[in-house]
N, C-alpha and C positions, 0 to 999 in steps of 0.2 A: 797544180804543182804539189800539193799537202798528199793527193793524195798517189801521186805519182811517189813521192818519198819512204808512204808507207808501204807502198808496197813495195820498193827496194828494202825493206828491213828486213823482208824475209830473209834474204841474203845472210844473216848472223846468223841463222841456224846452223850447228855442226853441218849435219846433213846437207843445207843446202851449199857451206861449203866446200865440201868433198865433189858433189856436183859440179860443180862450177871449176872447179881443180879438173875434171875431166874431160870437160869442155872444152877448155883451154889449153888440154894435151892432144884431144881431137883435134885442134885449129891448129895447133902449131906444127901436125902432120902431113897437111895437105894445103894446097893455094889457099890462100884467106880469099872466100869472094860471100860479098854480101847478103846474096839470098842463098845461102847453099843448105844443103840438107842437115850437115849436120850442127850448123847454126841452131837451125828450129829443133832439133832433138837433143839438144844444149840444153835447151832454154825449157823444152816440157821438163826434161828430165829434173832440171832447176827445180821447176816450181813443184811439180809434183814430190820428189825428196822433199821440202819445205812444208808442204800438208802433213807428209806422215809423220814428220818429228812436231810439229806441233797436235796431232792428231792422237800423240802415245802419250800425252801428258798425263789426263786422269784414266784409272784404272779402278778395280772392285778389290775391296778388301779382303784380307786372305778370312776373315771371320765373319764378314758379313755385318760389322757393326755390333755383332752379339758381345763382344768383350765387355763395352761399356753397358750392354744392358744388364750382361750379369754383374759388375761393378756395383749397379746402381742397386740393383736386386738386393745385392748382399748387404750393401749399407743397410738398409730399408726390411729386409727378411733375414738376414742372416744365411740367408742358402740361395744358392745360384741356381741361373736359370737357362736353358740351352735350346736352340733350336736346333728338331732332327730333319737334318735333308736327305738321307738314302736309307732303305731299307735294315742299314745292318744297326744304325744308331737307333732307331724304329727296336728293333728287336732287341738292344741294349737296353732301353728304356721299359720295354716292358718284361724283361729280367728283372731290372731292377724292382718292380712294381712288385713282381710275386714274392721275392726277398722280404720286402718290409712289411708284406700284409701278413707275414709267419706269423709275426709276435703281435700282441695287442697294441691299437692304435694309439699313440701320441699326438699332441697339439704340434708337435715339428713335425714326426713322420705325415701328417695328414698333409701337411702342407709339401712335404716332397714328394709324397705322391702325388698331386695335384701340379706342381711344377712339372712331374716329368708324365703323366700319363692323360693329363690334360689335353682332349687334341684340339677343342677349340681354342685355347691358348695357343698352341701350333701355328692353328688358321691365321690369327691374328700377329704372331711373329714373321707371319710370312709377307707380311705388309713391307716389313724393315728390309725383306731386299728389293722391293718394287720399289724405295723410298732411295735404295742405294745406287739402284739402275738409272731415277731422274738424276741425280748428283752425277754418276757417271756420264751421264749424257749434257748435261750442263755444263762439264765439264770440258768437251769436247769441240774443235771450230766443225761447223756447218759443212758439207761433201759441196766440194767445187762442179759447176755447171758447165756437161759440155756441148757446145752448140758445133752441127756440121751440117752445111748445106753445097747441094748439087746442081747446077745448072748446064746443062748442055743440049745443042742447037746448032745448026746450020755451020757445022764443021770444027763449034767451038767448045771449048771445057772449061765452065768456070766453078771452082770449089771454095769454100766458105768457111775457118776453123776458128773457134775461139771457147775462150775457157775463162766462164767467169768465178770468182773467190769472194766471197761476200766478207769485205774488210771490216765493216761492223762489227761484224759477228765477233772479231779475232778483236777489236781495241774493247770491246764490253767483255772478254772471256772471262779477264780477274773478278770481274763484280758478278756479275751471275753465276760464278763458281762458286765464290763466297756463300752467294745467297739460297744455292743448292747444299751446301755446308750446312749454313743455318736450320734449312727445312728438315738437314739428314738428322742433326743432334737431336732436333724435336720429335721426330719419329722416334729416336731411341729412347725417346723420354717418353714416351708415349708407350712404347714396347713394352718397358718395367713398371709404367703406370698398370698395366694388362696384365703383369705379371704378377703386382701386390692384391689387384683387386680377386685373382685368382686366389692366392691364396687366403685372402679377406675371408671370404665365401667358404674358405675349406676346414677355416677354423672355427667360425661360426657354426657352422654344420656338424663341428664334433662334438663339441660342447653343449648342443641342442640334443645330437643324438645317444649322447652318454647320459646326461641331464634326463632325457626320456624316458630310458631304460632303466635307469636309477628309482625313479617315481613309481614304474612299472613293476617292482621289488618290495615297495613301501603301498601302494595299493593291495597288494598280497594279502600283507596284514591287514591291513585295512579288512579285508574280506573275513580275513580270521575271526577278527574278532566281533562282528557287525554278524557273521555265522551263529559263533558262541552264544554272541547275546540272544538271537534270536532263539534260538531253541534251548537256551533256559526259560526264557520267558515264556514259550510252549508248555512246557513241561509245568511250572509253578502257575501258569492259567490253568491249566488241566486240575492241579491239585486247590486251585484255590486261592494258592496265597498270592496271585498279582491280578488285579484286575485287568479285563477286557483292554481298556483305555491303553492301559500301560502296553499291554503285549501288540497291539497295532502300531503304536510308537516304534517301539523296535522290529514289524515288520516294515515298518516304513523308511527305518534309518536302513536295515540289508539293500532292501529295493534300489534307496539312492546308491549307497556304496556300491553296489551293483554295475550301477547306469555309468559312475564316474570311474569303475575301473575300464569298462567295455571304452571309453573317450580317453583313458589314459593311453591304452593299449594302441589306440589308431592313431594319436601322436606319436607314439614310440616308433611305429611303422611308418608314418608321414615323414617324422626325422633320420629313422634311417634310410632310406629312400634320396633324401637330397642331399647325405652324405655321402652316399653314391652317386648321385648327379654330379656335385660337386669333385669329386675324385675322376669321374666318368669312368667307374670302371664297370668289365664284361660282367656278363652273371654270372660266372664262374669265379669273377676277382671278387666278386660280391659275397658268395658264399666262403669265400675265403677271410673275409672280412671280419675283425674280431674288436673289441672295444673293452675298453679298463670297466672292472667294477663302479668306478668312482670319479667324481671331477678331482681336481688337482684341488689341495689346501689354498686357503683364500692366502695371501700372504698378510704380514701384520705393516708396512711400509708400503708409502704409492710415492710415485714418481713427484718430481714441483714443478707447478703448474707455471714457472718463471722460464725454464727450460725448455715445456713444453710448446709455450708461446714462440720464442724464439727460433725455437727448429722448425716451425711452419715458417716460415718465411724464409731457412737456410737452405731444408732441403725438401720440404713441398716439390712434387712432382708437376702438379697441375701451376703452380707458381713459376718456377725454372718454364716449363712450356709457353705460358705466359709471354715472358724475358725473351724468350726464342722467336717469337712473333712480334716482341718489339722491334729486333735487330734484326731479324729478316724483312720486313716493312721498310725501315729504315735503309737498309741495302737497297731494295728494291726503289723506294725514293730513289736514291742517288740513280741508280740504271734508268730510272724515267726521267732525270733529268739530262743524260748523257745522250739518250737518245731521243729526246723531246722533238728537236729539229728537222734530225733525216731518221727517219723510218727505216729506210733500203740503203746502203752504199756497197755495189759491187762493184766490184775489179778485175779486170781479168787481162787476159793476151789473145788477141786475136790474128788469125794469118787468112791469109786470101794469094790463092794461086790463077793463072786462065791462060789459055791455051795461048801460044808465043808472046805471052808478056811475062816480067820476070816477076816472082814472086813477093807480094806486099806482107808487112808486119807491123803491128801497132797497137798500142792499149785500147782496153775500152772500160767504160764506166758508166754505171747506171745508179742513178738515184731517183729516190721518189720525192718529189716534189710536194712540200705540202702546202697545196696553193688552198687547201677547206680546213686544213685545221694545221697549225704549229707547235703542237705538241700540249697545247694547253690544258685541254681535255685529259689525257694520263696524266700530266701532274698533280692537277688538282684531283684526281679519281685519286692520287700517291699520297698526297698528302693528307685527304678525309681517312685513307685506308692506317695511315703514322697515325694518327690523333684514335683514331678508335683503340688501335690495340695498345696505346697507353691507356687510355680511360680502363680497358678491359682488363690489362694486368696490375693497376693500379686497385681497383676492383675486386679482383682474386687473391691480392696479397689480403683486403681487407676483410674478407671472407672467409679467410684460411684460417686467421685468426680468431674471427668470432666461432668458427667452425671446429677449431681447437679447445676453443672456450667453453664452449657447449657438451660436447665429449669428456672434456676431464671432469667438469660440473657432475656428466652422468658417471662416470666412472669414479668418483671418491663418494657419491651418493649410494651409488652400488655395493662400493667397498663397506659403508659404514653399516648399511642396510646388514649383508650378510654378516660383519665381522659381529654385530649386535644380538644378531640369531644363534652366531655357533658359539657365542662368549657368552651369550646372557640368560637367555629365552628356551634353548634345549636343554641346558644343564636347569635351568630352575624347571622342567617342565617334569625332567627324572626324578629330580628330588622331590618333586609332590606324587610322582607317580612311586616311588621309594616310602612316603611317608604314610600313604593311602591301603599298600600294602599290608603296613603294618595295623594299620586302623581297622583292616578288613581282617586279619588274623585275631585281631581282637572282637572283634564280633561289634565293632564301633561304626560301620557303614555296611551296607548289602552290596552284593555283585554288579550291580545296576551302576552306582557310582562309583567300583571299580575300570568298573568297563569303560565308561561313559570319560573318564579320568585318562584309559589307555587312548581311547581315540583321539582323547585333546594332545596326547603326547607325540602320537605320529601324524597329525596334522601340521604340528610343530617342526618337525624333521621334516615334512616334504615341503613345507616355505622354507625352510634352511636350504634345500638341494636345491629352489629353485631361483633364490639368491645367490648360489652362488654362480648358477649356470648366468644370471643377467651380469656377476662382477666379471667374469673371464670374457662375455662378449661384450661387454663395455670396453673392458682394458682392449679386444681385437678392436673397435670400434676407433679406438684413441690411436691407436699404431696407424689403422687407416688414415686416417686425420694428419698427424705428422705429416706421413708419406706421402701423402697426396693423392689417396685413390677413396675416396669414401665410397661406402657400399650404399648398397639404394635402401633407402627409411623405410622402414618397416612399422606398424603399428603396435604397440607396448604389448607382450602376450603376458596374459590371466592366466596360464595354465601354473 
């Protein structure tokens, strides 16, 4: 009887409405007789109208989900992030690419290049409509089954009609739609996680490659003068006035300066390289490619480490993911207990014709019986599956924050490192190299510890450039962290 009722509910649909309004203009046309044809063509027409209005419910997003991922992007980057589906967005995007590589690279342009010319980010935003096609399928009741069988024999014709609607499917729709909701938002949380760690990477990569090239400018000199010294010292062995000892010294000091420009130079090429990895661009966007003289001023303010704390746990990407897999879990409980008992409940309408008998009609219903298992098995699979992913996002909230903790540690360590070099350490290094000068006009030291004084001055400046290059990837390091896409750890570089 329960389930004879539900399946007269169909009947409230508009749709199935209107059907049944016509039905009932058909009957009132012609003799009412019990088996007649257009009884049963009532009655398909009924149900079948009744599937397709409930069949239209879910549909695909006119954006694909992409709104909320550039939303999320933007909170998180400041620049939005789009998926290209057709060739002409394709070729918009990479307009846009040769536009911004005209003028020398920025910590922002690098990263909009990287947003938009990126195509393994692409690859991986393509996930979000495969994410959006289960939602829309989950959203959808099950296609009705239809059964036809023939029998004829010894003068007789017996035909066999039924059509079964799997009722289940239609009283679990609300909750499995939900829980395909759930799985969609996570995916899109997942998209912008794809999309920070992009540009994570893109920034790191500039900073390394400007940072390189910079070194690769201050080596130069390096060679200057490690040159000079050397062939003074030639010259004053020849005449006498330096001994042997001395003048090997300073062929030994070129030889190094030598070895460590040839090693500065193949990081400079190593870094600009993964800055093109990181942008993915052609070799032609490559040579296109142009980069600032300089990193950006360290600033004299950092962010507080109270606020910092806090936005890991607000708007953590891998946290919110987390939360999404608590309450999808949690859904899914509840649908494992709704369906614990019966497995299968189908319903359908069945007709049956045969050769001079008058045509039969009647329900049918099929359930599966669970005479081995009661449902007990998926529940408790439901319930170890609840319990993990709280321990696990309980877990990631606690992670986020020592993960947070850790990153600003390095990032105000970094800060103090470089602001102590370019406030303290390079100006006193001028000023002794300003006073030596003067010592040396006075005929009060030799060239040897002029020199010897310039070298200590631009080994000075290239630990300045290379503090500052660690505080700008700290600070990239600390925005990951926030956001919730940390980049992969890398080993402290010595260069």
């Amino acid at each position: 009887m329960v389930t004879c009722s539900n399946m007269y509910d169909l009947k409230s649909t508009p749709a199935a409405v209107s059907a049944e309004r016509c039905a009932s203009r058909a009957r009132s046309s012609k003799p009412r007789h019990r088996n007649s044809r257009s009884d049963v063509s009532a009655r398909v027409l009924l149900l079948a109208a009744s599937l397709v209005a409930l069949a239209g419910c879910a549909s695909f997003s006119p954006d694909g989900g992409m709104g909320n991922v550039s939303t999320l992007t933007q909170e998180r980057l400041g620049q939005q992030v789009g998926y290209q589906r057709t060739d002409a967005e394709r070729e918009s995007a990479g307009r846009t690419t040769q536009e911004l590589l005209k003028a020398p690279l920025t910590p922002e342009t690098a990263v909009q290049v990287a947003l938009v010319n990126n195509r393994s980010l692409q690859a991986d935003l393509a996930e979000l409509g495969l994410a959006e096609a289960d939602k829309v399928e989950a959203g959808r009741i099950s296609a009705p089954q239809l059964s036809l069988s023939r029998l004829a024999g010894g003068g007789a014709l017996e035909v066999d009609r039924s059509v079964l609607f799997n009722l289940l499917g239609l009283l679990t729709l609300p909750s499995r739609s939900h829980l395909a909701n759930a799985q969609f938002e996570r995916a899109q949380l997942k998209a912008a996680a794809q999309a920070v760690q992009v540009a994570t990477e893109a920034r790191e990569a500039f900073f390394d490659a400007v940072a390189a090239a910079q070194l690769v400018g201050y080596s130069s000199q390096v060679m200057e003068t490690a040159q000079a010294s050397r062939e003074l010292a030639s010259r004053m062995s020849k005449a006498g006035n330096l001994s042997k000892l001395d003048e090997l010294r300073e062929n030994a000091f070129y030889a190094q300066t030598a070895l460590e420009r040839s090693k500065v130079q193949q990081v400079a090429v190593s870094s600009y390289e993964r800055l093109v990895r990181a942008l993915e661009l052609t070799s032609e966007q490559a040579t296109a490619l142009k980069l600032p003289d300089r990193l950006p001023d360290v600033p004299d303010a950092l962010a507080a480490q109270k606020e910092a704390e806090q936005a890991a746990i607000d708007h953590r990407l891998d946290v919110l993911m987390a939360k999404r897999d608590v309450d999808a879990t949690a859904r899914r409980l509840g649908l494992t207990q709704v369906t614990g008992y019966v497995n299968a409940l189908d319903v359908g309408w069945q007709n049956k014709s045969q050769t001079g008998q008058p045509t039969e009609h009647g329900v049918e219903v099929q359930v599966e019986l669970p005479i081995f298992d009661f449902g007990a098995v998926n529940r408790r699979r439901a319930e170890l599956e609840y319990r993990q992913a709280v321990d696990a996002a309980a877990a990631q909230a606690v992670n986020a924050q020592s993960q947070v903790r850790e990153a600003y540690a390095a990032y105000r360590s970094a800060h103090d490192v470089a602001r102590r070099l370019i406030d303290e350490v390079v100006p006193t290094r001028k000023r002794i190299a300003e006073e030596n000068q003067l010592r040396y006009n006075g005929m009060l030291i030799d060239v040897f510890e002029l020199l010897a004084d310039a070298r200590n001055q631009i080994d000075s400046v290239t630990a300045s450039v290379q503090a500052q290059r660690d505080f700008w990837q700290a600070q990239t390091r600390l925005q990951a962290s926030l956001a919730g896409s940390p980049p992969v750890e890398r080993a402290p570089s010595n260069r």
